[in-house]
N, C-alpha and C positions, 0 to 999 in steps of 0.2 A: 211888681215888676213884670213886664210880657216877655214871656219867652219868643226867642225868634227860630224861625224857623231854619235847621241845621240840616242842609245836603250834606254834606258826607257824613253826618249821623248816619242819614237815611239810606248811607251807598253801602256803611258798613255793615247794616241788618239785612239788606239783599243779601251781602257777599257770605256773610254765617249762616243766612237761611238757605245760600243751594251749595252751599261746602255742608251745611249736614243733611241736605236731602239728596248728594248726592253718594256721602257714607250710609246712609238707610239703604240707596239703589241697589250699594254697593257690597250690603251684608243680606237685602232680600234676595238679588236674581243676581249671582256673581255672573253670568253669563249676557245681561241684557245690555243693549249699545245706547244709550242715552249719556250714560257717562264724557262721549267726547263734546256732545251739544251741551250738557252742564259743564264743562270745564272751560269750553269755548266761552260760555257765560261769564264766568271766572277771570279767566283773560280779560275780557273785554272791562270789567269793574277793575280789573286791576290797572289797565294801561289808561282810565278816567283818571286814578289815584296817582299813576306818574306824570300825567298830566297836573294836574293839580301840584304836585310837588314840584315840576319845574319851572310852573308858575312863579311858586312862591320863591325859590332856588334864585331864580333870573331878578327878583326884588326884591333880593335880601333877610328874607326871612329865614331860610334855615341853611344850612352847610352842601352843598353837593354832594359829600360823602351818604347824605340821606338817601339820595337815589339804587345806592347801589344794591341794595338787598331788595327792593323790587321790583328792577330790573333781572335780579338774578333769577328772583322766583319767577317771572314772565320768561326769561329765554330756554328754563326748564318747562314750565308748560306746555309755549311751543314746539319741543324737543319731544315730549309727551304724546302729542299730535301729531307730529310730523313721521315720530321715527316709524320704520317698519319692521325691524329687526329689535330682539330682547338684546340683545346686546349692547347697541348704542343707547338704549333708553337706560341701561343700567349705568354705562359708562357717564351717560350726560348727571345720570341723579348723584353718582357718584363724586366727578367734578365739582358738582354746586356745594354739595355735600363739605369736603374737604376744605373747598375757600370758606365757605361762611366759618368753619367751626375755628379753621386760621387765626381769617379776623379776629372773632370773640377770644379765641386764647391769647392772641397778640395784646389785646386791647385788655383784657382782665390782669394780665402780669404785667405790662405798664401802670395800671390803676393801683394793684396789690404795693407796686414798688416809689408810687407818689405817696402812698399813704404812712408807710416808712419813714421817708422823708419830711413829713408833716407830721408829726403829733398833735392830735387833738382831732384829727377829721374822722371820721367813720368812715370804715372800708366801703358800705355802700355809697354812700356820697360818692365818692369818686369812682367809682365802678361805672356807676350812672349817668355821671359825667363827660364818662371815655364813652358809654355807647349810646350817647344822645346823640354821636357823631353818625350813625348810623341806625338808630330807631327814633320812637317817637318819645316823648322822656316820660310819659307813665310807663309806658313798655320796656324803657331803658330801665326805669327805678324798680319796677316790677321783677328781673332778671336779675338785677345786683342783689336784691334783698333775698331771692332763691340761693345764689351762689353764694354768700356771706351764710345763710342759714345752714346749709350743706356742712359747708368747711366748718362751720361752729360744731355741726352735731359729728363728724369725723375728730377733729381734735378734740371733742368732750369724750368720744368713744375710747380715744388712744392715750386717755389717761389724763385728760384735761380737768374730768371732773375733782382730781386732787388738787387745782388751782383753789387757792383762798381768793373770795369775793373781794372785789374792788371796795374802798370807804363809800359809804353810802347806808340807805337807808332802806334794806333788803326785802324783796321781793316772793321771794325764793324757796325760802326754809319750811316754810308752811303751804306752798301748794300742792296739789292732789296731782299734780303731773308727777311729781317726785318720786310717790308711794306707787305707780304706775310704771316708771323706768323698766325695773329688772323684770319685768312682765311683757315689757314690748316686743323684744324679740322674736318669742313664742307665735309672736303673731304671723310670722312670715310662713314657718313650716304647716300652722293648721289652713291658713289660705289656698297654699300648694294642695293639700288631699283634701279641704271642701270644694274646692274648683273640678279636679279630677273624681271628686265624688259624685255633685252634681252635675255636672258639665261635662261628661267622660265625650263627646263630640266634638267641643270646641274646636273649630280651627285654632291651630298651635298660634299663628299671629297674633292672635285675641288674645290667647290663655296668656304667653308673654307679657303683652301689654297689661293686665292683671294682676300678672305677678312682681312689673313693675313697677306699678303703681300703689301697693302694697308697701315693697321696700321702701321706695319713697317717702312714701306716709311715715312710715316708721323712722326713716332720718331725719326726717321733720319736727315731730314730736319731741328727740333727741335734741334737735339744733334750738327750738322754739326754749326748752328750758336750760339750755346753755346760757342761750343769749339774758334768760330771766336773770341767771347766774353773774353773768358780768355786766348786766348794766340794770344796776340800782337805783331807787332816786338820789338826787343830789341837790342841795343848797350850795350854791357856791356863790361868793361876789354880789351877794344880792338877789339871786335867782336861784329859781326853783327848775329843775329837770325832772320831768317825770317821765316814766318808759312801760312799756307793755310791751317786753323782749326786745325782739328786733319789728315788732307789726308796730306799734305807735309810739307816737313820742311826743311832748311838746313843751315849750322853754317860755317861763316869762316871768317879771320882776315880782318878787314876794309884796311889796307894796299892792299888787294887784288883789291879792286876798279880803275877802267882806266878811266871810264864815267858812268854819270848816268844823266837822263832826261827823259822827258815823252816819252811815246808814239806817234810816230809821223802821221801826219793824212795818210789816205790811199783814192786812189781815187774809189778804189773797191776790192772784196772779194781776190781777186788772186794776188793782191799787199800786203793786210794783208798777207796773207796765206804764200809769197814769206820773207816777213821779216821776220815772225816767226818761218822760219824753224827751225830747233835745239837749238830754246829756250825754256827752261823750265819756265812753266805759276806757279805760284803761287797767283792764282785773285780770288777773288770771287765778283761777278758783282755788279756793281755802284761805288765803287771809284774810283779814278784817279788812272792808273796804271804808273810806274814806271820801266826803262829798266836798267838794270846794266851790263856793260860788265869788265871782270876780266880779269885778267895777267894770271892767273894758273886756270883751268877747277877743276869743286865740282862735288859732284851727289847730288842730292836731294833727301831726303828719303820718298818716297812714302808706298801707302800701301802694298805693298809687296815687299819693300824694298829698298837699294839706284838703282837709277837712271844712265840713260848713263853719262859719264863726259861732263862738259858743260864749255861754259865760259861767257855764257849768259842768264839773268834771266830777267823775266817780276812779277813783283807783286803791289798790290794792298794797298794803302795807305789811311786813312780820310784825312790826311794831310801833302801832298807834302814836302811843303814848310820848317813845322818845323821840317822834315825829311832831310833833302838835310842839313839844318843847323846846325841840329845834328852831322852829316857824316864830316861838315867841322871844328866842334871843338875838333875832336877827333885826 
């Protein structure tokens, strides 16, 4: 199959390539003026991209609500440019600042409270939903699977992890994230005094950013084996559900099954690596993993969405055994 060739591929590697040369400019010579001829650049890619989207807007392809977030990020640029005073620069980032994070709460607590009302949807599902209204939908699926992760690793913090595991065929019990938990915290305070140990300079902005991106991490990790936690495999009605947390997932009739068994031993790295070409991994480390090959090719839906077609899958089980005998009562 020939690939064709993609303009805005190519508009969006401009636009990363002078938004991070123009943070190098920005953390070499805080003082040097280029910065407004690269943002001017920025601009100018950005109002191609709302071009392009009222394009599409005006023939039916996507929602008008699309425009609005970059439009917003353009009327702050030129605000950026324009202003002359620290004040109105602060006030306009401020303004943009306060509508967009609006919207998104607006739109997250509506999504929170359809999901309520539906049993059986996954809270990202409709998260992503509500802000395809106004992103691009890997960008939209990509923010709901963060905001769903978050909340999972907050409620797992605040006593969640005494919830009993949903029916299903657990994932959990035997991973190495588990025995890892009551250690992660530790992590936040030594980050704080190796940063100030090494880095006793740092601009405070940076150190910040560091130390939030730490925390981060660390609710991540919590959220990723929450989600291990509640979402098991499952057979149900004929079909097979299988999950790798909240990061993959994918659903299809057990009929589709040709073979399944462990993983077989490998004598070294390039022998793994040679098996596992074109199979999609759904593990997370310490249980027995498990290989399924199918009649008809799935995609697995990751975080930004489904996956190449496969007909091969690897994932991760506590319990082999009463899995395989599951598979053959069905």
């Amino acid at each position: 199959m020939e690939k064709r060739f993609r303009p805005l591929a190519l508009l969006w590697v401009l636009f990363l390539a002078l938004a991070g040369r123009a943070l190098i400019l920005r953390l070499r010579y805080p003082g040097q003026r280029t910065s407004p001829w690269i943002l001017g650049g920025l601009l100018g890619f950005l109002a191609l991209r709302m071009l392009s989207l009222t394009r599409d807007w005006r023939r039916g392809r996507l929602p008008g609500t699309r425009l609005l977030l970059p439009a917003l990020v353009c009327l702050e640029g030129l605000g950026l440019m324009i202003a002359r005073g620290p004040g109105l620069t602060f006030k306009l980032r401020l303004a943009t600042a306060l509508v967009l994070e609006a919207l998104l709460l607006v739109l997250a607590i509506r999504a929170w409270r359809s999901v309520r009302s539906q049993p059986g949807a996954w809270p990202e599902d409709r998260i992503a939903l509500a802000f395809e209204a106004f992103l691009p939908p890997r960008a939209a699926r990509l923010i709901a699977l963060e905001l769903v992760m978050l909340g999972s690793a907050l409620r797992f913090l605040c006593g969640g992890f005494r919830d009993p595991a949903p029916p299903g065929f657990s994932h959990h019990r035997e991973a190495a994230l588990g025995g890892f938990l009551p250690a992660l915290p530790l992590l936040i305070p030594g980050d704080i005094l190796l940063l100030h140990a090494l880095f006793p300079h740092l601009a405070p902005w940076l150190r910040w950013i560091l130390h939030g991106s730490t925390i981060y991490a660390v609710l991540w990790l919590f959220g990723f084996y929450a989600t291990l936690k509640a979402r098991p495999h499952q057979i149900c009605d004929g079909q097979l559900h299988l999950h790798q947390g909240l990061v993959k997932s994918v659903s299809f009739p057990v009929g589709l099954i040709q073979s399944i068994g462990p993983l077989p031993e490998f004598n070294d790295d390039w022998a793994r690596h040679a098996h596992m070409k074109g199979v999609q991994k759904l593990v997370a480390a310490g249980p027995a993993v498990l290989e399924l090959e199918l009649s008809e090719p799935v995609r697995v839906l990751g975080l930004l969405g489904p996956g190449r077609p496969t007909t091969r899958l690897a994932f991760s089980v506590d319990d082999p055994a009463a899995f395989r005998a599951a598979l053959e009562q069905v």
